[in-house]
Each structure stands twice: as C-alpha cells, then as structure tokens.
N, CA, C and O atoms as a MOPAC input file, in Angstrom:
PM7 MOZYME 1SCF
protein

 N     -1.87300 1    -3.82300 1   -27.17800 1
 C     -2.44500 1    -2.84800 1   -26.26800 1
 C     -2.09600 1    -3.22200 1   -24.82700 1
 O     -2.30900 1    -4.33100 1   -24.33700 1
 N     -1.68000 1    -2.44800 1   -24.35900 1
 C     -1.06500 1    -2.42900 1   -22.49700 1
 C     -2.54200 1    -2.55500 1   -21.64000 1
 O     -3.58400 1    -1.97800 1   -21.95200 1
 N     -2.41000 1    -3.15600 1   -20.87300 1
 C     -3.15600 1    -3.28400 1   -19.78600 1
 C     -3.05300 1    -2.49600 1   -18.36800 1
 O     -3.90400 1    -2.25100 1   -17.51200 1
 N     -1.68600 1    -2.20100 1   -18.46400 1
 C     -1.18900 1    -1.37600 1   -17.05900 1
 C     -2.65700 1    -0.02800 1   -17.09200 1
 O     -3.37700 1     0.34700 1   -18.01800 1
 N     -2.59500 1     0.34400 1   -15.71700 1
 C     -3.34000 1     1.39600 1   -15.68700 1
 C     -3.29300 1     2.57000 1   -16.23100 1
 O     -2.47100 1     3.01700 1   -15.43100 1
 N     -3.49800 1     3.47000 1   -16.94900 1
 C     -3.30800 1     4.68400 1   -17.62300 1
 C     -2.66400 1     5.72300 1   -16.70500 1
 O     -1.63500 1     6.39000 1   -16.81600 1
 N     -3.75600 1     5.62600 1   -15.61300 1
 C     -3.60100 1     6.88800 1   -14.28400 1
 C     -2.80200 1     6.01100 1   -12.75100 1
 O     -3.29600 1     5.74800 1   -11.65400 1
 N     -1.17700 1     5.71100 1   -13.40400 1
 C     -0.74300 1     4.81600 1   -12.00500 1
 C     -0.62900 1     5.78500 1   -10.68900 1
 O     -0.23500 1     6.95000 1   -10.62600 1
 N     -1.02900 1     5.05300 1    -9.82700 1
 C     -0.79400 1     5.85100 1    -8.46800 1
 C      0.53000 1     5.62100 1    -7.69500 1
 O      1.15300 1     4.56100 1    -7.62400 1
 N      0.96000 1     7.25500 1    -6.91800 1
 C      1.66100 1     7.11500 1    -6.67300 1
 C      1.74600 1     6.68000 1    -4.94000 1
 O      0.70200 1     6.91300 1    -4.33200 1
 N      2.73000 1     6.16100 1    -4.23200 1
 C      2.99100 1     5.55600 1    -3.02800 1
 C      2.52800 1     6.04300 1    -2.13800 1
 O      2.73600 1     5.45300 1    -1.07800 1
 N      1.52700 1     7.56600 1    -2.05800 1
 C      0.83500 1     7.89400 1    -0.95100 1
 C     -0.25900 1     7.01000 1    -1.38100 1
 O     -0.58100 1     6.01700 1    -0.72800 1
 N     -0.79800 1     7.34400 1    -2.41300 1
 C     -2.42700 1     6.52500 1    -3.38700 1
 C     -2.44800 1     5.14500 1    -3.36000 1
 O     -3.47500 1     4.46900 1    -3.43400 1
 N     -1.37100 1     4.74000 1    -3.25900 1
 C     -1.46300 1     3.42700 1    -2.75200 1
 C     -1.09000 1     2.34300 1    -1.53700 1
 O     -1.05600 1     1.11600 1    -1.44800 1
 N     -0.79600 1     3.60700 1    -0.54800 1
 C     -0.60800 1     3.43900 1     0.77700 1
 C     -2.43500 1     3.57700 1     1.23600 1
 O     -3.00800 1     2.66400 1     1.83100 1
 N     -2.86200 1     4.37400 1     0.98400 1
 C     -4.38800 1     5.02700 1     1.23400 1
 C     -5.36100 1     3.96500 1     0.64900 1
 O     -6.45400 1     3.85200 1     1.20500 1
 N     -5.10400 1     3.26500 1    -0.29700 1
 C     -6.02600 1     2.20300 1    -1.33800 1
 C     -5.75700 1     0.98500 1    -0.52300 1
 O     -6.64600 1     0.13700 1    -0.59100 1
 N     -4.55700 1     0.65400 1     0.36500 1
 C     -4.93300 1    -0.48100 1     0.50900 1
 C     -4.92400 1    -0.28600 1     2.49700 1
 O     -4.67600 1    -1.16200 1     3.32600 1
 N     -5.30100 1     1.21600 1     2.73700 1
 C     -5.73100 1     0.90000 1     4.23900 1
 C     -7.78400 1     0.87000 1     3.83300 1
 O     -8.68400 1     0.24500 1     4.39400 1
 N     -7.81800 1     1.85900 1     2.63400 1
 C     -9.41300 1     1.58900 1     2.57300 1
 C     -9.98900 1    -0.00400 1     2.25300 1
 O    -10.92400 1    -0.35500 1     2.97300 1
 N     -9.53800 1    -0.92500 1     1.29800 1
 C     -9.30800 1    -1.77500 1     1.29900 1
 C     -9.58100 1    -3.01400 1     2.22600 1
 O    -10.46600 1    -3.83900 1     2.00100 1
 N     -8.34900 1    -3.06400 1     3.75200 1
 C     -8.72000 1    -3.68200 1     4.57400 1
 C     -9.61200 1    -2.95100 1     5.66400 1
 O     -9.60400 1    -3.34900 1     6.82900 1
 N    -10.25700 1    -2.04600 1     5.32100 1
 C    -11.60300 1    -1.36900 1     6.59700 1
 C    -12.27300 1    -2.09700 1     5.98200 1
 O    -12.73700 1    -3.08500 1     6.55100 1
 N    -12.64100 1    -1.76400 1     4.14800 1
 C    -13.82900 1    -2.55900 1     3.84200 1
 C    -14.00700 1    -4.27000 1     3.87200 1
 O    -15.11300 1    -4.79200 1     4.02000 1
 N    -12.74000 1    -5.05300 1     3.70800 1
 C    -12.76000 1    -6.57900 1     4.47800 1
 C    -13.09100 1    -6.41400 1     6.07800 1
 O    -13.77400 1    -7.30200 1     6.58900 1
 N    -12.72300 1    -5.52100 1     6.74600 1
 C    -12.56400 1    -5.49100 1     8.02200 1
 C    -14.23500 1    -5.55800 1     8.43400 1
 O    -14.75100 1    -6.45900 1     9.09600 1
 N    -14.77100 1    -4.64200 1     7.99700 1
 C    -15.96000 1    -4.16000 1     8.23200 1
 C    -17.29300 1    -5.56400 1     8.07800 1
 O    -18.16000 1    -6.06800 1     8.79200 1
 N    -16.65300 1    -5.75100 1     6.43700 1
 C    -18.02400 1    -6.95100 1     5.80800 1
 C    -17.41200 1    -8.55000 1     6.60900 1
 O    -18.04600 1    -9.59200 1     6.44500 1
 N    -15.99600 1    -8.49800 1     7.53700 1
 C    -16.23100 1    -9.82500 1     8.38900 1
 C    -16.43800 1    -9.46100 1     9.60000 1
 O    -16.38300 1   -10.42000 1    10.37000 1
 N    -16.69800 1    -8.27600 1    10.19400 1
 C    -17.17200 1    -8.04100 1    11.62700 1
 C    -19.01000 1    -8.40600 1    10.76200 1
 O    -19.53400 1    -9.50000 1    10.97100 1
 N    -19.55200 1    -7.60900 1    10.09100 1
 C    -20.95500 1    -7.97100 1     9.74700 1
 C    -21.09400 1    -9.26900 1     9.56400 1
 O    -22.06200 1    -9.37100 1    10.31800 1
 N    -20.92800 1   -10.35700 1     9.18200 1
 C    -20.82700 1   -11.61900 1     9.48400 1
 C    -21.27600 1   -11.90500 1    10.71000 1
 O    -22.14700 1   -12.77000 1    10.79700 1
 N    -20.83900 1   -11.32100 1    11.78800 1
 C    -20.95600 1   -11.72500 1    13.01400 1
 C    -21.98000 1   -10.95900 1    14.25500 1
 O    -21.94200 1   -10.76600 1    15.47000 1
 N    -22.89300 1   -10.67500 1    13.08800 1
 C    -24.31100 1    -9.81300 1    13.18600 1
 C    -25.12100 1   -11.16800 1    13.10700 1
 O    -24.81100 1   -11.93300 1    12.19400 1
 N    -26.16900 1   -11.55300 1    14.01000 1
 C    -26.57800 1   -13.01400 1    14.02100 1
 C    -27.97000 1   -12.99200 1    13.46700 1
 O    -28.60500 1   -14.03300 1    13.29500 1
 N    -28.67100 1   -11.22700 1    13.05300 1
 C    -29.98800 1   -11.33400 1    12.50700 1
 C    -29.80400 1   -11.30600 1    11.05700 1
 O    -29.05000 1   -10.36100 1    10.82400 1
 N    -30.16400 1   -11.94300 1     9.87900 1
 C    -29.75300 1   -11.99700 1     8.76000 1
 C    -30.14500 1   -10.45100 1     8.39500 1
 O    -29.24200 1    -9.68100 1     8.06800 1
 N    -31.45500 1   -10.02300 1     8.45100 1
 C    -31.40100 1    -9.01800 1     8.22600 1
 C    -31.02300 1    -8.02400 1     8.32500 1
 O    -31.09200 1    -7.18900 1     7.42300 1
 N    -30.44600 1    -7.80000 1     9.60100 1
 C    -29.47000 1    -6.42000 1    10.15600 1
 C    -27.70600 1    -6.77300 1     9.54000 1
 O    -26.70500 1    -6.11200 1     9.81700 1
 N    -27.78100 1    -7.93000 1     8.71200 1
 C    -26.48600 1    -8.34900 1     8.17900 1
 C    -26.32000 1    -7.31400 1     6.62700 1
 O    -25.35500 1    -6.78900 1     6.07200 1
 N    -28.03200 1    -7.38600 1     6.28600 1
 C    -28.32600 1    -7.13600 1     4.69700 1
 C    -28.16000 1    -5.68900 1     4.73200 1
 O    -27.38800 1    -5.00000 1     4.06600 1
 N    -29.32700 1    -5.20600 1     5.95100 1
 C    -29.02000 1    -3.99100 1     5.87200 1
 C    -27.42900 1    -3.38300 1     6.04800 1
 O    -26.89900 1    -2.54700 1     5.31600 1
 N    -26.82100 1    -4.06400 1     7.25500 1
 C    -25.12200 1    -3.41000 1     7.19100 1
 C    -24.43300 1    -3.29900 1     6.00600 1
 O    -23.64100 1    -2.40500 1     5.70900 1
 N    -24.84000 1    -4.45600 1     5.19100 1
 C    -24.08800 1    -4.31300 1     3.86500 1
 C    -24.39100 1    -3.44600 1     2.69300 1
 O    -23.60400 1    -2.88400 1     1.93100 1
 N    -25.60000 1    -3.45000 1     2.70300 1
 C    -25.92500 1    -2.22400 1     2.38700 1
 C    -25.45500 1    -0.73400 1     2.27900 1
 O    -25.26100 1    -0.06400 1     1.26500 1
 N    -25.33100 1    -0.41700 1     3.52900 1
 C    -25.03200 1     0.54400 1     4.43100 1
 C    -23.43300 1     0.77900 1     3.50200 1
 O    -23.09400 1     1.63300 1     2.68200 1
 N    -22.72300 1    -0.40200 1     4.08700 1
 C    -21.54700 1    -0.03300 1     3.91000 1
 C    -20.79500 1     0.12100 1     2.03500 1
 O    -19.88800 1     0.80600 1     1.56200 1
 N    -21.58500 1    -0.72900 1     1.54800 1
 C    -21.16900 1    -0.71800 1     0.05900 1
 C    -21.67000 1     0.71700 1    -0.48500 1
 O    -21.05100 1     1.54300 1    -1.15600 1
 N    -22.88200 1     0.74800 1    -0.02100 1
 C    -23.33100 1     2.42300 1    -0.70100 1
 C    -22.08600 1     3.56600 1    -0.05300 1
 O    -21.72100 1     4.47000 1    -0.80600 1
 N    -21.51300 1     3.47100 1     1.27000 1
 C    -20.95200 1     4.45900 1     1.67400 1
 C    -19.40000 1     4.26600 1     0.82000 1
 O    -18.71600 1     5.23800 1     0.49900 1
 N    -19.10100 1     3.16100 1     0.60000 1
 C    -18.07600 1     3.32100 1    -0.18100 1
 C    -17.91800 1     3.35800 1    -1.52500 1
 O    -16.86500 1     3.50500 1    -2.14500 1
 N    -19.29100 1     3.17900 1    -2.04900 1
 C    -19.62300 1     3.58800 1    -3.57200 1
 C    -19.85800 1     4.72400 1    -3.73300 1
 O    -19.45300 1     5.12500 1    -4.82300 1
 N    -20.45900 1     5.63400 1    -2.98700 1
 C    -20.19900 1     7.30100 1    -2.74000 1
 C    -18.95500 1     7.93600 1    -2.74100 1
 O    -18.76200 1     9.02900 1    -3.27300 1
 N    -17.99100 1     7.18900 1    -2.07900 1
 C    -16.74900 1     8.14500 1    -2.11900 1
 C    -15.95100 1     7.61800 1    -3.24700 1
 O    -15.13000 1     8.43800 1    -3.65500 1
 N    -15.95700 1     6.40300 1    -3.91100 1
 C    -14.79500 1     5.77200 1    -4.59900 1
 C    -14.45500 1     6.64900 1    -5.40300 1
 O    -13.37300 1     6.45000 1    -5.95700 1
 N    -14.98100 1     7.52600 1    -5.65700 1
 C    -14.20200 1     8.86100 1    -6.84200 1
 C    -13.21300 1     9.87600 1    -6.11900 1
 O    -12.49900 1    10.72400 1    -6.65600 1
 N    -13.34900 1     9.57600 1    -4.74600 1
 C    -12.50300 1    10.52800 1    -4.31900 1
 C    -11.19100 1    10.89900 1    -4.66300 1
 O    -10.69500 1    10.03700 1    -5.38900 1
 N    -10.34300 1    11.94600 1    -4.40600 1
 C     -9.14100 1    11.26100 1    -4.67700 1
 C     -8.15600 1    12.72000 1    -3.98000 1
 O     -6.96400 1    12.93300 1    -4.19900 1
 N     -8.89200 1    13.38000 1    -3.30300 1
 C     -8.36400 1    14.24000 1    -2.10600 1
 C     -7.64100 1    13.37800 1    -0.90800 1
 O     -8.16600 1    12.52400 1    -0.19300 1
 N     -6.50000 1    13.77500 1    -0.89900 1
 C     -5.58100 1    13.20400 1     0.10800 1
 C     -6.29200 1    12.94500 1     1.94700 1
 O     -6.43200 1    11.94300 1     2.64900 1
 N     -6.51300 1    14.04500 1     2.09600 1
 C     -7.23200 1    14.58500 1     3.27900 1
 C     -8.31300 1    14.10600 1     3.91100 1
 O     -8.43200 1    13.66600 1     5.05400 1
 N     -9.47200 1    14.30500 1     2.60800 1
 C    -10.33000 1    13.95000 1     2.45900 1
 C    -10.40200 1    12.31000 1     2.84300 1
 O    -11.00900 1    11.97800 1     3.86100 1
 N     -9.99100 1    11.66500 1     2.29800 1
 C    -10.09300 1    10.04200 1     2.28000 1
 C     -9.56100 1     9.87600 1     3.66700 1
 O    -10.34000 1     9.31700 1     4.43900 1
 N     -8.31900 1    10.26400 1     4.18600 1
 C     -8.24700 1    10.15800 1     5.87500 1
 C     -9.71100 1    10.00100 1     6.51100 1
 O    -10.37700 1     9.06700 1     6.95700 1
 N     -9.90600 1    11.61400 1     6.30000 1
 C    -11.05900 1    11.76700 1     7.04100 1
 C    -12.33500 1    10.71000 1     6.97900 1
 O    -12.97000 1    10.32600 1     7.96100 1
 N    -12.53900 1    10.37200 1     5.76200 1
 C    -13.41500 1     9.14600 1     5.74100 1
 C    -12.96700 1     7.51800 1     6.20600 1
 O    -13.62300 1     6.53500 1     6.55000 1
 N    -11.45700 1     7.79800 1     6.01700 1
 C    -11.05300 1     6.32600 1     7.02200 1
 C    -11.42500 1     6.56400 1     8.02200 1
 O    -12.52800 1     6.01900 1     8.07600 1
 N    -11.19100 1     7.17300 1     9.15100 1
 C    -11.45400 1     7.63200 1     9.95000 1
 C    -13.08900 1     7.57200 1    10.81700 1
 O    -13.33000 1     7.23300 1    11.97600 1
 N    -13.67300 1     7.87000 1    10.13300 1
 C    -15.22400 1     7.82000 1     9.98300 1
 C    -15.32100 1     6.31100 1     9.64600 1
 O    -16.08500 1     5.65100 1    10.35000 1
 N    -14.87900 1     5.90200 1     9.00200 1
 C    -14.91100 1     4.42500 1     8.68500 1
 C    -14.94300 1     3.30400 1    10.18500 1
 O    -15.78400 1     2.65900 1    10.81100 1
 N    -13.46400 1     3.57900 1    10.23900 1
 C    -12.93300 1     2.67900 1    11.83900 1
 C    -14.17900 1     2.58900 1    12.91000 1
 O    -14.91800 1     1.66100 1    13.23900 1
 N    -14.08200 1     3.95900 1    13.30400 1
 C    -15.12700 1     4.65600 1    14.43000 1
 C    -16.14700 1     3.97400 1    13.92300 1
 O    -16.59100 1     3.08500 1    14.64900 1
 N    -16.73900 1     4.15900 1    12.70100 1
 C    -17.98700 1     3.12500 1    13.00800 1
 C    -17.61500 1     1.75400 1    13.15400 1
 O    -18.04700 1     1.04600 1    14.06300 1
 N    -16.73300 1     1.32800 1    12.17500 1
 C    -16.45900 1    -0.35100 1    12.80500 1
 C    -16.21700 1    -0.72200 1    13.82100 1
 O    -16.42700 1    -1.90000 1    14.11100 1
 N    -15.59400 1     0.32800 1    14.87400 1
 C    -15.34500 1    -0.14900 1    16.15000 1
 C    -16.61400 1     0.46300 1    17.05300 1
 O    -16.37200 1     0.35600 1    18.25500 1
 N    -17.70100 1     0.98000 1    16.81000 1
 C    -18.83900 1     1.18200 1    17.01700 1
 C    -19.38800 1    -0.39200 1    17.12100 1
 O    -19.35900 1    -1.13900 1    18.09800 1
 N    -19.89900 1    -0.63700 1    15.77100 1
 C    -20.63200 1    -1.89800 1    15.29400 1
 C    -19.34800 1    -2.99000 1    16.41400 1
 O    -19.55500 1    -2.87200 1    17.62200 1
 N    -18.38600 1    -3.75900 1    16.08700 1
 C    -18.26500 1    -4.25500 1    17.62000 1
 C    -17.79300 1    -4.51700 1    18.62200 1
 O    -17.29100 1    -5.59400 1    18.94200 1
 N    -17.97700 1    -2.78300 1    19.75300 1
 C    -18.34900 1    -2.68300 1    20.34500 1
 C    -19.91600 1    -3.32100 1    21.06300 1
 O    -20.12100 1    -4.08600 1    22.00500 1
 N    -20.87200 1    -2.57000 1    20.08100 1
 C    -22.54500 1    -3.03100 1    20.44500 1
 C    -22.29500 1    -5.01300 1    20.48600 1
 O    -22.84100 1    -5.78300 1    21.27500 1
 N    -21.34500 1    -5.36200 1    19.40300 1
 C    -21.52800 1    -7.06200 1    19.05900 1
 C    -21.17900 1    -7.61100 1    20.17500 1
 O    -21.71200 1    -8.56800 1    20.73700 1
 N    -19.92400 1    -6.76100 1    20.61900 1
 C    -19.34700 1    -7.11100 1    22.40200 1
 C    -20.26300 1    -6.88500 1    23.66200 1
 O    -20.36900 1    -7.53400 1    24.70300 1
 N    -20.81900 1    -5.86800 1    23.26200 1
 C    -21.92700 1    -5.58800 1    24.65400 1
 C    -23.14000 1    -6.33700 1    24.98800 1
 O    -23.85400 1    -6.38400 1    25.99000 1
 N    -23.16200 1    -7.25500 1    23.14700 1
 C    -24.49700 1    -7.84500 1    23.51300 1
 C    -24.31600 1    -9.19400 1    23.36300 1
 O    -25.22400 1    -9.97000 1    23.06500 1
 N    -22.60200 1    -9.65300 1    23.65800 1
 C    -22.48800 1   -11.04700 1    24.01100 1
 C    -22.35500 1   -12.08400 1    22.71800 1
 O    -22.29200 1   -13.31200 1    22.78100 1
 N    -22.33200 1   -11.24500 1    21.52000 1
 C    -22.03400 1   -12.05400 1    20.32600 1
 C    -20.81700 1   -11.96400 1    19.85900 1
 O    -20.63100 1   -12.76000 1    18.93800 1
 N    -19.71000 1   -11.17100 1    20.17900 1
 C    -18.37600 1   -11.20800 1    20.08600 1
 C    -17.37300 1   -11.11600 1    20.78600 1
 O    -16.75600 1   -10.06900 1    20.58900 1
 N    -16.92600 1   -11.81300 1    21.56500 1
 C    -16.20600 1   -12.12600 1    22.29200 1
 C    -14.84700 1   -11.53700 1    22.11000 1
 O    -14.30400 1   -10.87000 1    22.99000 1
 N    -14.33500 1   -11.78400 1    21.00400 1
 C    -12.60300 1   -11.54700 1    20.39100 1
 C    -12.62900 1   -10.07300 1    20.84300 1
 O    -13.68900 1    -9.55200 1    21.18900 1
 N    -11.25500 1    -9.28700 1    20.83800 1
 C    -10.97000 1    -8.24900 1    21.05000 1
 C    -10.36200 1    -8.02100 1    20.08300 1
 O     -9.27500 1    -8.59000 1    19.98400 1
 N    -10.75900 1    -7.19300 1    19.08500 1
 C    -10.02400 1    -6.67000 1    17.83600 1
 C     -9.54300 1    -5.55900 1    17.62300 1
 O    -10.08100 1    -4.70200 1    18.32400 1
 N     -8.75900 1    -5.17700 1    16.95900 1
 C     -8.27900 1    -3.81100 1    16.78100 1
 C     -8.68800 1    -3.24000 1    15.28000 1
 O     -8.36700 1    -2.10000 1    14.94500 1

C-alpha cells in the first residue's frame, strides 16, 4: 500500500501551503515574545483556532485573502510588541 498522498497538489497548492505554513511559525515565534504568559495562551489560541477554521479551504483566492489577514495581524501583534518596548528587532 502507497503512502504518497491520494489528492497531490499541484505547484500553485503548494506554493500557497508553504507561505501559510511560515505565517503560522512566523506568528507562534513573534507570540513567544509576548512576556504575559497568559496573553501568550490566549494568542495561541487565537491563532490555532483561526487556522483550524480555514484548513479545509482550498479556494485559490480565498486563502490569499486569509494570508493576507494573517500578516496584517502579525505585523499588528509586533508592531504593539515594538511600541511597548519588548521587541526591538525589525522584522518583515
């Protein structure tokens, strides 16, 4: 019995899988650098449910649009980490 995936994706689907991918590393090591444990729990929270909501997606468009929504908040979250003197680095 094969192991390969049944439903392989093709080079847009997996251009798109691995920018969602590094938002969601991107995201859970900027939260790291949230210094109240609890506003760490809740972010993670936050963010695993929002990407356990969409993981069925599979609209081209669609998933932009939620990268998108993604970034903006990560560069939201730090921003505030920069304004309030707990992150220094300048990230992109």
């Amino acid at each position: 019995m094969s192991k390969v995936n049944k439903t392989a994706l093709n080079l847009k689907q997996f251009m798109l899988r691995q920018e969602v991918l590094k938002l969601y590393r991107d995201i859970f090591r900027t939260i790291r650098l949230v210094p109240d444990t609890n506003s760490q729990q809740e972010l993670r929270t936050w963010a695993r449910q929002d990407f356990r909501v969409n993981q069925q997606q599979t609209d081209e468009v669609a998933i932009k649009m939620l990268l998108q929504y993604g970034r903006r908040s990560l560069n939201e979250l730090r921003q505030s980490l920069h304004l309030s003197g707990v992150c220094n680095e300048d990230k992109k």
